[in-house]
Backbone bond lengths (Angstrom), bond angles and torsions (degrees), N, CA, C in turn:
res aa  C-N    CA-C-N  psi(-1)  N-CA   C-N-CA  omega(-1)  CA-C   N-CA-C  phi
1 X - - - 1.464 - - 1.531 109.45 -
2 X 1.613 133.48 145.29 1.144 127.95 -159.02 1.618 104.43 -126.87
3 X 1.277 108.01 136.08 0.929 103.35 -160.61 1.816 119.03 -66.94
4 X 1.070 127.43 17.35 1.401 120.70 162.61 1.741 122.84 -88.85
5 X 1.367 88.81 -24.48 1.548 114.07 170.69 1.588 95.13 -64.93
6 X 1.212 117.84 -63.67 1.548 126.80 -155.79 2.047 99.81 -60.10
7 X 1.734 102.67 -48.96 1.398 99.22 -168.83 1.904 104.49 -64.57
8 X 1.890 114.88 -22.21 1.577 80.26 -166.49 1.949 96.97 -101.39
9 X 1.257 105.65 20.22 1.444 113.05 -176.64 1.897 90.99 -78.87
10 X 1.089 102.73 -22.25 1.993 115.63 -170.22 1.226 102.12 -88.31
11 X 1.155 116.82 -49.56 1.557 125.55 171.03 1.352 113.46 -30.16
12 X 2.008 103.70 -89.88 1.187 105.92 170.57 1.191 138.08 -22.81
13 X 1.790 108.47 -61.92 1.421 107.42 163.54 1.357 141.45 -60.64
14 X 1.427 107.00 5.66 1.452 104.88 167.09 1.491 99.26 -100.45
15 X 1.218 136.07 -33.12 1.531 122.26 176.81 1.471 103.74 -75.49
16 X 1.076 147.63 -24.38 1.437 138.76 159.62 1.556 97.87 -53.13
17 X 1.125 139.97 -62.98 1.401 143.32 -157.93 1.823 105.20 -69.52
18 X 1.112 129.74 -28.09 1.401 151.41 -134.52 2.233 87.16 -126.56
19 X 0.836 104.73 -41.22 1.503 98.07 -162.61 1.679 105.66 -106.61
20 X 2.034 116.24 -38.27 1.159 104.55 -166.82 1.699 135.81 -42.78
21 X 1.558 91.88 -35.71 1.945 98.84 172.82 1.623 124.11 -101.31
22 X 1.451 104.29 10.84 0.961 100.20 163.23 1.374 120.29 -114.71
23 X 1.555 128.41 140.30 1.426 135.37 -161.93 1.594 121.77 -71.54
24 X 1.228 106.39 63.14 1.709 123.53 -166.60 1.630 81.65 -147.33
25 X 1.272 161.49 61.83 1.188 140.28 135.40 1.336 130.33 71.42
26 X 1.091 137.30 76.53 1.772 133.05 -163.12 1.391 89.31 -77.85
27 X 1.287 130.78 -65.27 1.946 136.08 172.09 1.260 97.63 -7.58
28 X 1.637 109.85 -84.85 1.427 134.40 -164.22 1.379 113.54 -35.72
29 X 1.473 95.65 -60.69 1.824 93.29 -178.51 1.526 122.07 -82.56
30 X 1.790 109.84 -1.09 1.415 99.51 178.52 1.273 91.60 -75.91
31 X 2.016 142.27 -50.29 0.839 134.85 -170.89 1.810 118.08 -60.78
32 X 0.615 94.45 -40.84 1.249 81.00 167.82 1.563 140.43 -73.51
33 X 1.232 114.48 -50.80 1.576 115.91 146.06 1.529 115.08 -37.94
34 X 1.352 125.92 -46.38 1.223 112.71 -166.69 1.346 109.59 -96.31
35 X 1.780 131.04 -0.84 1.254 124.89 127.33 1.830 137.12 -20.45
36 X 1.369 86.71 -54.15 1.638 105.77 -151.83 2.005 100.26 -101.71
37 X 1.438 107.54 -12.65 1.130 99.06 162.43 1.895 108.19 -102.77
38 X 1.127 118.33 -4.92 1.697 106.92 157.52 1.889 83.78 104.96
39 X 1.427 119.91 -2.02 1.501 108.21 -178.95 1.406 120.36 -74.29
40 X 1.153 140.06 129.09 1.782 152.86 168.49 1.066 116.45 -133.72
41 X 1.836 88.62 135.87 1.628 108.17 -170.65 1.848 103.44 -127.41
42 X 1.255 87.45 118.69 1.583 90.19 -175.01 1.689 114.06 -38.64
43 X 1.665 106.42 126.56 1.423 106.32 172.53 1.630 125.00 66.22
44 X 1.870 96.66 3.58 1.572 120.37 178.46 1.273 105.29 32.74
45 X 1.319 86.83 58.53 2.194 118.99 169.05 1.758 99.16 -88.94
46 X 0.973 115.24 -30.47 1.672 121.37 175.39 1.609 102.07 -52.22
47 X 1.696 103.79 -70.96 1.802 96.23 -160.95 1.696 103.73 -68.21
48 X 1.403 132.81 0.25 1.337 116.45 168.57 1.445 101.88 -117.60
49 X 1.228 127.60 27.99 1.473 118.33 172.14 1.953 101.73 -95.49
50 X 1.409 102.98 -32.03 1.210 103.27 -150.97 1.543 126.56 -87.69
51 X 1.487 74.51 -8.87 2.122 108.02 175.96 1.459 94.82 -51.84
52 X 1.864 127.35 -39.35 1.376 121.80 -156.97 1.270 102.87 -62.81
53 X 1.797 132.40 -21.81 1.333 116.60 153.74 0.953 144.83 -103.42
54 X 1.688 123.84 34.20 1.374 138.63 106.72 1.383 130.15 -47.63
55 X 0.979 124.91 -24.93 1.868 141.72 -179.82 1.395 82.26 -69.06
56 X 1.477 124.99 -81.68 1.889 125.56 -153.43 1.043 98.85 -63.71
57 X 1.577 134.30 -41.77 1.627 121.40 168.09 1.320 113.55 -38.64
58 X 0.928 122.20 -60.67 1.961 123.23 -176.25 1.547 109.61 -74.27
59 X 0.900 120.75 -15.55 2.189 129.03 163.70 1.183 84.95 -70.77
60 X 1.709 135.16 -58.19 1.480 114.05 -141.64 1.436 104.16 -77.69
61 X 1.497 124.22 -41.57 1.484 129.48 -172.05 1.310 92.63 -75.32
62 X 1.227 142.10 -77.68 1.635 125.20 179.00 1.266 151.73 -77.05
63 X 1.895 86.33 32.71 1.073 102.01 178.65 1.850 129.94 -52.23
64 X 1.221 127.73 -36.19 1.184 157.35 -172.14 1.696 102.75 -68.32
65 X 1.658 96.94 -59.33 1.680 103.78 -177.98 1.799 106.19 -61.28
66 X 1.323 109.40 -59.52 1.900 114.94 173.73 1.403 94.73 -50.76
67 X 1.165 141.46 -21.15 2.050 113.77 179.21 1.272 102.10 -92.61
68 X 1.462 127.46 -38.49 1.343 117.66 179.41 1.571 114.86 -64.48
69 X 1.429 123.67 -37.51 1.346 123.03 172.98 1.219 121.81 -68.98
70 X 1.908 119.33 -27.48 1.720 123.12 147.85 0.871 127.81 -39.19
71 X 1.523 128.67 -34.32 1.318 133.78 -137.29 1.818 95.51 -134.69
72 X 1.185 104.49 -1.70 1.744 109.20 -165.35 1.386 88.61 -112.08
73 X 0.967 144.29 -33.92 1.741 159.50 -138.75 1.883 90.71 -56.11
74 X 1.858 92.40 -45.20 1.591 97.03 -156.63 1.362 115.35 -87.82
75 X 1.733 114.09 -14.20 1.149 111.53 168.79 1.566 141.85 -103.38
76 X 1.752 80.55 -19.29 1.809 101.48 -152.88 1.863 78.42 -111.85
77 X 1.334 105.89 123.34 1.642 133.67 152.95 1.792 94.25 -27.14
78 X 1.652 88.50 -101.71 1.313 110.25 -174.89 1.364 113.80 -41.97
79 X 1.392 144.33 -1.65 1.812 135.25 155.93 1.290 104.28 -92.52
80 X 1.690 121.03 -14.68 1.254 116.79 171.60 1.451 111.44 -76.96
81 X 1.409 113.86 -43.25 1.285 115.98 -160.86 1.920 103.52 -75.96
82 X 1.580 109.61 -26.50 1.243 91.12 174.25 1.935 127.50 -92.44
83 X 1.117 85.40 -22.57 2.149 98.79 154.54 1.891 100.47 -51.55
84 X 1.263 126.26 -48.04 1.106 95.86 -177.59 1.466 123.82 -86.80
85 X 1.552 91.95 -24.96 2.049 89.29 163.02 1.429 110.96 -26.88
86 X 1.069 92.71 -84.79 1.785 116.69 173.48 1.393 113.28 0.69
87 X 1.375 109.29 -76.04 0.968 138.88 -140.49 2.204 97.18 -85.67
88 X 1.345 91.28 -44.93 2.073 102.66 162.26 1.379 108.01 -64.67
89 X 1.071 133.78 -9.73 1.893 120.50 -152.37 1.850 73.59 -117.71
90 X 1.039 135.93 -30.43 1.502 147.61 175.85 1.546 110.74 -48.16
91 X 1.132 91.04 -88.38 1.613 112.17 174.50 1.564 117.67 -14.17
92 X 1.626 111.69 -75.80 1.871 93.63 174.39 1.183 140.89 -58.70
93 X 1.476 122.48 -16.33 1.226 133.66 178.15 2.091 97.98 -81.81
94 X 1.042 104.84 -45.10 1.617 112.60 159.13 1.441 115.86 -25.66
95 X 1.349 99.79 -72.62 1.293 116.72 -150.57 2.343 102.12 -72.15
96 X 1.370 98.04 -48.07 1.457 113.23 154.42 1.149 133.59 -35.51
97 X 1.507 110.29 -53.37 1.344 135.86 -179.47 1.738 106.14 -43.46
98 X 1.462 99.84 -55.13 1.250 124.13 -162.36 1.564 114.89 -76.68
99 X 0.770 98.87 -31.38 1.889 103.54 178.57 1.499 115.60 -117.16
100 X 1.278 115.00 31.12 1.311 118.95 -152.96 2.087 90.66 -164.40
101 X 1.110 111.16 -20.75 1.749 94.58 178.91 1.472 103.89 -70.13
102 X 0.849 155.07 -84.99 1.483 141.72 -147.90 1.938 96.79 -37.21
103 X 1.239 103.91 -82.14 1.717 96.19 172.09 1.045 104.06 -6.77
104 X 1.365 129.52 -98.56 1.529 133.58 -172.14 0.741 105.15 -41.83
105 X 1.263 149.09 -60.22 1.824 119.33 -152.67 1.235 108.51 -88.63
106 X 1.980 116.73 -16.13 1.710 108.99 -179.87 1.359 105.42 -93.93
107 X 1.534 138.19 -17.79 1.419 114.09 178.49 1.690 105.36 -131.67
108 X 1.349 115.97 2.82 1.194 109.36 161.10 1.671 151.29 -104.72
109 X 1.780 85.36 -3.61 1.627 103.69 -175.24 1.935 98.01 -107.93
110 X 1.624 97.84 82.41 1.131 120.39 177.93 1.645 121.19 -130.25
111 X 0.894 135.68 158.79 1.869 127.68 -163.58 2.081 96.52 -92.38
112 X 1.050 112.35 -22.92 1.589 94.63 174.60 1.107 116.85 -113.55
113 X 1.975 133.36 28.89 1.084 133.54 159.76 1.856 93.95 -96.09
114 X 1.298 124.62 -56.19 1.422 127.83 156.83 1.492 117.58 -26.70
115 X 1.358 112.10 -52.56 2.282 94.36 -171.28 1.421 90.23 -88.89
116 X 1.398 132.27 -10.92 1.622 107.28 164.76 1.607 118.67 -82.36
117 X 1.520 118.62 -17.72 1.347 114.74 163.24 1.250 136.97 -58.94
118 X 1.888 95.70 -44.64 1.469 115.60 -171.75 1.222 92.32 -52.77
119 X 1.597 122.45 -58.88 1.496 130.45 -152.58 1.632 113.56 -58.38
120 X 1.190 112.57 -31.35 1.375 132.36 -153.50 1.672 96.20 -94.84
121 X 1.358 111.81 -44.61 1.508 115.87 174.22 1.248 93.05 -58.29
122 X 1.282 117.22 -64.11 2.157 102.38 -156.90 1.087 112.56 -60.14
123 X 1.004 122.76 -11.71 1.950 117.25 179.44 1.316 96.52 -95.13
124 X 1.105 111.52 -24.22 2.125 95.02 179.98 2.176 91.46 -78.83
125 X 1.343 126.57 -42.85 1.402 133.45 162.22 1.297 110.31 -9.25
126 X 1.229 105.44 -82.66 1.608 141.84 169.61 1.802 113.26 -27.04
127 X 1.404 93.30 -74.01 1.458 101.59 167.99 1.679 113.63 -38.26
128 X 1.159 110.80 -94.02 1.492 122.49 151.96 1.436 113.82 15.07
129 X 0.883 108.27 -65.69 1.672 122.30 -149.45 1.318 89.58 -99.00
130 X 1.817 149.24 -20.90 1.270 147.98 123.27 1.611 127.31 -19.43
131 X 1.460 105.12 -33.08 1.694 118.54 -145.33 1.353 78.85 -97.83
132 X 1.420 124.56 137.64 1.793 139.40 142.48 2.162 96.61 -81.62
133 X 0.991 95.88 92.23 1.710 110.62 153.05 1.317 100.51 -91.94
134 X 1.818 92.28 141.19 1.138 108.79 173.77 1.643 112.97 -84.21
135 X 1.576 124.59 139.22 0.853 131.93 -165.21 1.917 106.03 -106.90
136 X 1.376 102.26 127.60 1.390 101.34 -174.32 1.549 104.44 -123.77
137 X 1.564 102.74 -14.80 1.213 113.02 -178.41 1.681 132.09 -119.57
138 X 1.763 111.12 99.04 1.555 86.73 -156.96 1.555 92.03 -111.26
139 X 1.418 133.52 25.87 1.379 141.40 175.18 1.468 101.43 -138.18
140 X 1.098 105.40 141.01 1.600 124.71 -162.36 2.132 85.08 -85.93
141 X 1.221 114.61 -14.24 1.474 86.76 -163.52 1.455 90.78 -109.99
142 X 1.359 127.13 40.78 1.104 132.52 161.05 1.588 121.45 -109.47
143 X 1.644 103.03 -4.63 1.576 101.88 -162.61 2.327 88.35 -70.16
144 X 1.225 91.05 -158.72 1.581 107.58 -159.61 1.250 115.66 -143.53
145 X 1.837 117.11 115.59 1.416 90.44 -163.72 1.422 144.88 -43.16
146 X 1.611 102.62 -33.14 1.402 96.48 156.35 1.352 155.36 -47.43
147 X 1.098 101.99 -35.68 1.380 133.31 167.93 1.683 111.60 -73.62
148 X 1.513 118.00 -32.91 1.441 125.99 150.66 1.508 111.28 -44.23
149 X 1.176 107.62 -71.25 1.881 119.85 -159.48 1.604 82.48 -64.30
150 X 1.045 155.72 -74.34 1.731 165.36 160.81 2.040 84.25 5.60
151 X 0.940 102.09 -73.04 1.712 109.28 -153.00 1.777 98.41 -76.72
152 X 1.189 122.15 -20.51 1.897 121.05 147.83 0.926 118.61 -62.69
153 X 1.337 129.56 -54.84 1.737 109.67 168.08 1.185 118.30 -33.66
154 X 1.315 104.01 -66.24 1.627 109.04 -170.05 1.331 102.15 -29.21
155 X 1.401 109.70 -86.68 1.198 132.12 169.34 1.758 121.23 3.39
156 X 1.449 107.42 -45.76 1.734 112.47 -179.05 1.162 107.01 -64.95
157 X 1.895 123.07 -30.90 1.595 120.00 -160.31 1.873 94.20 -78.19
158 X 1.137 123.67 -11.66 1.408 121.19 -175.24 2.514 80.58 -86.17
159 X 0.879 116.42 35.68 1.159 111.87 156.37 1.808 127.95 -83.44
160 X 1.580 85.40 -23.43 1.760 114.18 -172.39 1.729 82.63 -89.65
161 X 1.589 107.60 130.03 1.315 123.86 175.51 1.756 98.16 -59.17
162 X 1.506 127.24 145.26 1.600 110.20 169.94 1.380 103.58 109.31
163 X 1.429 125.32 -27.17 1.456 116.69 -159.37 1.414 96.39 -108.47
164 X 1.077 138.46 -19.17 1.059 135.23 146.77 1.862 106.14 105.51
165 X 1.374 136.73 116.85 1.589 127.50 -158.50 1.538 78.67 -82.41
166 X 1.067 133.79 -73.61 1.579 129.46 -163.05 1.178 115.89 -41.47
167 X 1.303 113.05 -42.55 2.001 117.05 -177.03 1.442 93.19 -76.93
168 X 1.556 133.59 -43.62 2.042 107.52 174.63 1.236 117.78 -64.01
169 X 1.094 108.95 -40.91 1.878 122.88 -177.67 1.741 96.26 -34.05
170 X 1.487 97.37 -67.80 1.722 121.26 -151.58 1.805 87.18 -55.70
171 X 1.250 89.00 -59.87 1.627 109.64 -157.99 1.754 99.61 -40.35
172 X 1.477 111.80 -82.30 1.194 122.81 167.84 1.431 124.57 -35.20
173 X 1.644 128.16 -17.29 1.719 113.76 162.91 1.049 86.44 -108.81
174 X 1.509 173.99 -27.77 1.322 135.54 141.62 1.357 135.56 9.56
175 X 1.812 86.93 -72.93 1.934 99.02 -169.81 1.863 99.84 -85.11
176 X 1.355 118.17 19.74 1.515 107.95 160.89 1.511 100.82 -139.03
177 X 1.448 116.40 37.03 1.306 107.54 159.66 1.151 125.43 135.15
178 X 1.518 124.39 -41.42 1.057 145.65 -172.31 1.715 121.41 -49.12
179 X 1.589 147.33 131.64 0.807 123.85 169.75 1.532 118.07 -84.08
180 X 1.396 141.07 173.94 1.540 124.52 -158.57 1.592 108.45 -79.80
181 X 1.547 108.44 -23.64 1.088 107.84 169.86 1.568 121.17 -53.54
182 X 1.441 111.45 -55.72 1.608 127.67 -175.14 1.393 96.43 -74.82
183 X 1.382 145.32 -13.14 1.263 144.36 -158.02 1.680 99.14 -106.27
184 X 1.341 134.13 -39.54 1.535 144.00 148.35 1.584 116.18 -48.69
185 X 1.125 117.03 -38.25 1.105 138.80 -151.19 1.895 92.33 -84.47
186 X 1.334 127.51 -73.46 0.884 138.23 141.96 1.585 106.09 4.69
187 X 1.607 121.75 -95.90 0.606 155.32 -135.52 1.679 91.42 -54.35
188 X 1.263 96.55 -82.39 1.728 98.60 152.63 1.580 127.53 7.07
189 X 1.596 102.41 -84.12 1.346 90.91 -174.24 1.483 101.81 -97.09
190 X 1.561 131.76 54.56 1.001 108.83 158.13 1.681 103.15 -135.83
191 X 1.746 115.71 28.34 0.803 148.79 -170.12 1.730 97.41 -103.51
192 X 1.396 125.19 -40.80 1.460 142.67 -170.57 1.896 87.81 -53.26
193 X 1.193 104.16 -88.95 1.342 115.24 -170.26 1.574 116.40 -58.38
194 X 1.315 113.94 -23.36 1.673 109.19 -174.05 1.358 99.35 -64.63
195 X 1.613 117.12 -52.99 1.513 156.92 -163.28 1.928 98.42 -49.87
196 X 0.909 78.97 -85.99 1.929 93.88 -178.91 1.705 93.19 -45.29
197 X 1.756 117.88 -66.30 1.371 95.55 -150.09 1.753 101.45 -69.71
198 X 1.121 147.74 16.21 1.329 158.64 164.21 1.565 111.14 -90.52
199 X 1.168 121.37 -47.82 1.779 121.91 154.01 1.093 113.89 -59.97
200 X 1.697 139.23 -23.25 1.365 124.23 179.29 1.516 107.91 -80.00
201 X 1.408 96.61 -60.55 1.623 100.16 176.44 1.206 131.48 -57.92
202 X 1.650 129.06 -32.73 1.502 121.16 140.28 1.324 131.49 -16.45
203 X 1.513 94.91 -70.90 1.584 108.41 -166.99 1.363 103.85 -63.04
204 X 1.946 129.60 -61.85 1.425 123.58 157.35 1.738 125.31 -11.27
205 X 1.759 108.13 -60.25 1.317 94.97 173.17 1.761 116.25 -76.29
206 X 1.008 117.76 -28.66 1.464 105.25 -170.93 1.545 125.38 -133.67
207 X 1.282 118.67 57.02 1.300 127.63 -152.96 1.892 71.96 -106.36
208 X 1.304 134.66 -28.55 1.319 113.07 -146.43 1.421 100.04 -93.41
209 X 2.000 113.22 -7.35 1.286 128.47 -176.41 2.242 105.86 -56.96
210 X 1.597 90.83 -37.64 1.718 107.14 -126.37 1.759 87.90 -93.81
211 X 1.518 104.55 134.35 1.298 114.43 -179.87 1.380 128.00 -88.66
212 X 1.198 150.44 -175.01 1.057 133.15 155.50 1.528 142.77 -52.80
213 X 1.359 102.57 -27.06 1.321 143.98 151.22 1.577 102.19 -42.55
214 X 0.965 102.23 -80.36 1.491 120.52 -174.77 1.629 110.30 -33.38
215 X 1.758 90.72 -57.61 1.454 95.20 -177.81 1.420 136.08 -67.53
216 X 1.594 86.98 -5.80 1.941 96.57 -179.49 1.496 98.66 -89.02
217 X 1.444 116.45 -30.33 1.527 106.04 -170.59 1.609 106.62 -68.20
218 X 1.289 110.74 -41.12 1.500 123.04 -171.91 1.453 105.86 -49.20
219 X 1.461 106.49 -40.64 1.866 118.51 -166.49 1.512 87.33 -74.45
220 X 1.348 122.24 -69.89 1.673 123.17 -165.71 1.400 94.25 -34.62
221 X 1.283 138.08 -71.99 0.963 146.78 -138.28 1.560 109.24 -72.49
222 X 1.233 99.88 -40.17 1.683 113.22 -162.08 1.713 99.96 -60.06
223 X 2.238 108.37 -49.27 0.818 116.10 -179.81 1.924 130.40 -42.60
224 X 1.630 108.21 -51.09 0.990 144.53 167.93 1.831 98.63 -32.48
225 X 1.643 109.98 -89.19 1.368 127.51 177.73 1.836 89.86 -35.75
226 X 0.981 127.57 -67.65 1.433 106.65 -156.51 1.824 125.72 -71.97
227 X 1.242 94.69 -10.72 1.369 107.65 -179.19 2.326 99.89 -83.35
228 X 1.652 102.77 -53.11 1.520 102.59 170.32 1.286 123.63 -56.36
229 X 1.448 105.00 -14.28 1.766 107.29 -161.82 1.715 91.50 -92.29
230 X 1.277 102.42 -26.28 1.931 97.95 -175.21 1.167 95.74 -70.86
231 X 0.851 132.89 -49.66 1.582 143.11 -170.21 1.682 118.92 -45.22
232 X 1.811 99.84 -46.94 1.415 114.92 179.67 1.251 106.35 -90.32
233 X 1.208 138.46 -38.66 1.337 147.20 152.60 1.957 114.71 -10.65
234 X 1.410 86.21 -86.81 1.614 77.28 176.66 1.585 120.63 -76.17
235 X 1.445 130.59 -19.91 1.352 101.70 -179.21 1.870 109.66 -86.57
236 X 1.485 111.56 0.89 1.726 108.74 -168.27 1.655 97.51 -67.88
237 X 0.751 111.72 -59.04 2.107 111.30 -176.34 1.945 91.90 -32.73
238 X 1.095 103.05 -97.92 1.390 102.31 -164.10 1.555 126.69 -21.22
239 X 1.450 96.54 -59.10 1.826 116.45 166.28 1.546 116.16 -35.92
240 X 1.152 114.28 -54.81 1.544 132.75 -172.77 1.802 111.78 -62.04
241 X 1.637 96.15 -35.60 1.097 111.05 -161.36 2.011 98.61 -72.49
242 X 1.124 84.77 -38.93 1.825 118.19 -172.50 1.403 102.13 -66.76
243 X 1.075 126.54 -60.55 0.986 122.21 -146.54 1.725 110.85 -130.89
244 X 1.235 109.35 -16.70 1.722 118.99 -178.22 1.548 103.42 71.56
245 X 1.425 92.84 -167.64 1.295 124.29 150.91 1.615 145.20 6.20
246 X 1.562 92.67 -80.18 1.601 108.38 -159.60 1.540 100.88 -74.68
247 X 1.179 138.44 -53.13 0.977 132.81 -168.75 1.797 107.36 -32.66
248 X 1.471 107.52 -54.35 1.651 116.43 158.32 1.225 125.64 -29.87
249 X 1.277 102.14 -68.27 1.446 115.73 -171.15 1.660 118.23 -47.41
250 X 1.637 106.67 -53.26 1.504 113.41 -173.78 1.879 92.35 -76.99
251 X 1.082 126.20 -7.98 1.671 115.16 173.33 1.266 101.08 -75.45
252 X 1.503 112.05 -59.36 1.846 100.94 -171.89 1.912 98.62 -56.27
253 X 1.493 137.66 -63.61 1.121 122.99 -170.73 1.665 117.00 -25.14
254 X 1.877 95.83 -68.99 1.475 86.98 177.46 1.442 137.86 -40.99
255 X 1.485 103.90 -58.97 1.719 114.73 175.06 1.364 101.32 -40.13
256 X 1.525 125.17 -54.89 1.590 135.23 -151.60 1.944 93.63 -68.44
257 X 1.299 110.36 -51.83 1.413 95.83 174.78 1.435 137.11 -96.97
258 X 1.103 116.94 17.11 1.786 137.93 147.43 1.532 95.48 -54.76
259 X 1.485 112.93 -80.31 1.067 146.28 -161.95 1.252 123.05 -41.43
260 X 1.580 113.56 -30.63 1.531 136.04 161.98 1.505 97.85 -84.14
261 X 1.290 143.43 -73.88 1.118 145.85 -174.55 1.911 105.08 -35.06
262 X 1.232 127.67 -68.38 1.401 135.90 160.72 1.621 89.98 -40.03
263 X 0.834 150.57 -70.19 1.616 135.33 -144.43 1.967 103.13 -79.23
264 X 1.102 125.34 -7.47 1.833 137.72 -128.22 1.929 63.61 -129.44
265 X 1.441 122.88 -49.23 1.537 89.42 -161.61 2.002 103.28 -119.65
266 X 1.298 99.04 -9.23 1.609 92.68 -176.95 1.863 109.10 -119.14
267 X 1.505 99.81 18.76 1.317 116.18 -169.33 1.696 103.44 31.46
């Protein structure tokens, strides 16, 4: 493996690690960065291999909360009732995922379906972060399954590279209740199961693509994402809380219109 391969295999994985929980698109900008630096990963098994160290970032900080809800499942209602939230807000993006990946990865993981998302997300951001919603929900283990399966939909339109799974997640328990804290918060652990079951099924379809080569970049990278993702992990709650929204919003704009401009002259 050579080391230019190796430095933007590090790269990536720090903007995977740096972007996954926050609502600007980790997809979007791996594809695109890894456009414009000339990097390819067979069957773009790379930008969903590497999320798996974003997954152990969010095990390691909640680690404590996931054993008590393991271990609560059998006694406590309410750890039952929110394991199955979870587990409903899961399911459509699941079920999508599955009959719907080739689509995505053959006509949608492209650099000018992404800077028209990014762009298009931050102004819905923007909006958002305008709107006084009423908040009914300021603990994530209060949402309702309905209101679970409600915040999975959302969730599928972050199928389009650009739209970002964390910014629909957030977005969508917002506008049924959520405060941004519990609405991030969410997002999080429903990132556990989206995350993994998208690393299983990747790797299933295309493990037979990926070289050895491949597999060192995937590891560099994976490492990288999980070390940035701890990092973004614990300070995003507070930040969000502080500050909302916009700060997001005008990031995806910018990136989104660089990103067209770079595509407008070096295709």
């Amino acid at each position: 493996m050579n080391t230019a391969l190796a430095l933007k295999a590090a790269f990536l994985g720090f903007i995977e690690g740096l972007t996954e929980f926050l609502p600007v698109s980790s997809t979007g900008h791996l594809i695109l960065f890894g456009h414009y630096l000339k990097f390819e990963s067979p069957g773009h098994s790379f930008e969903v291999l590497i999320q798996l160290g974003a997954i152990l970032a969010i095990l390691s900080v909640y680690f404590a909360r996931l054993w008590g809800l393991a271990t609560g499942i059998f006694h406590d209602r309410q750890a039952r009732l929110f394991v199955l939230g979870v587990l409903i807000a899961f399911l459509p993006a699941a079920v999508i995922g599955v009959f719907a990946h080739s689509i995505i990865k053959g006509v949608l993981f492209n650099p000018f379906v992404v800077c028209i998302s990014l762009i298009a997300g931050g102004l819905v951001l923007l909006a958002v972060d305008e709107t006084q919603f009423e908040v009914k929900h300021e603990d994530v283990s209060t949402f309702t399954p309905v209101m679970c399966l409600k915040i999975g939909l959302f969730q599928c339109v972050a199928m389009i590279p650009g739209v970002s799974r964390s910014g629909a997640t957030i977005v969508g328990a917002m506008l049924f209740g959520a405060s941004k804290r519990a609405a991030a918060e969410f997002s999080f652990f429903l990132a556990m199961p989206t995350m993994a079951g998208a690393f299983t099924y990747d790797l299933y379809k295309n493990h037979k693509l990926l070289s050895f080569e491949d597999g060192a970049a995937i590891g560099i990278g994976f490492v990288v994402a999980f070390i940035t993702g701890l990092i973004v992990v614990r300070g995003l709650l507070g930040f969000v809380t502080r500050h909302g929204f916009t700060p997001f919003a005008w990031w995806r704009i910018v990136v989104g219109c660089f990103g067209l401009a770079a595509y407008v002259v070096y295709g």
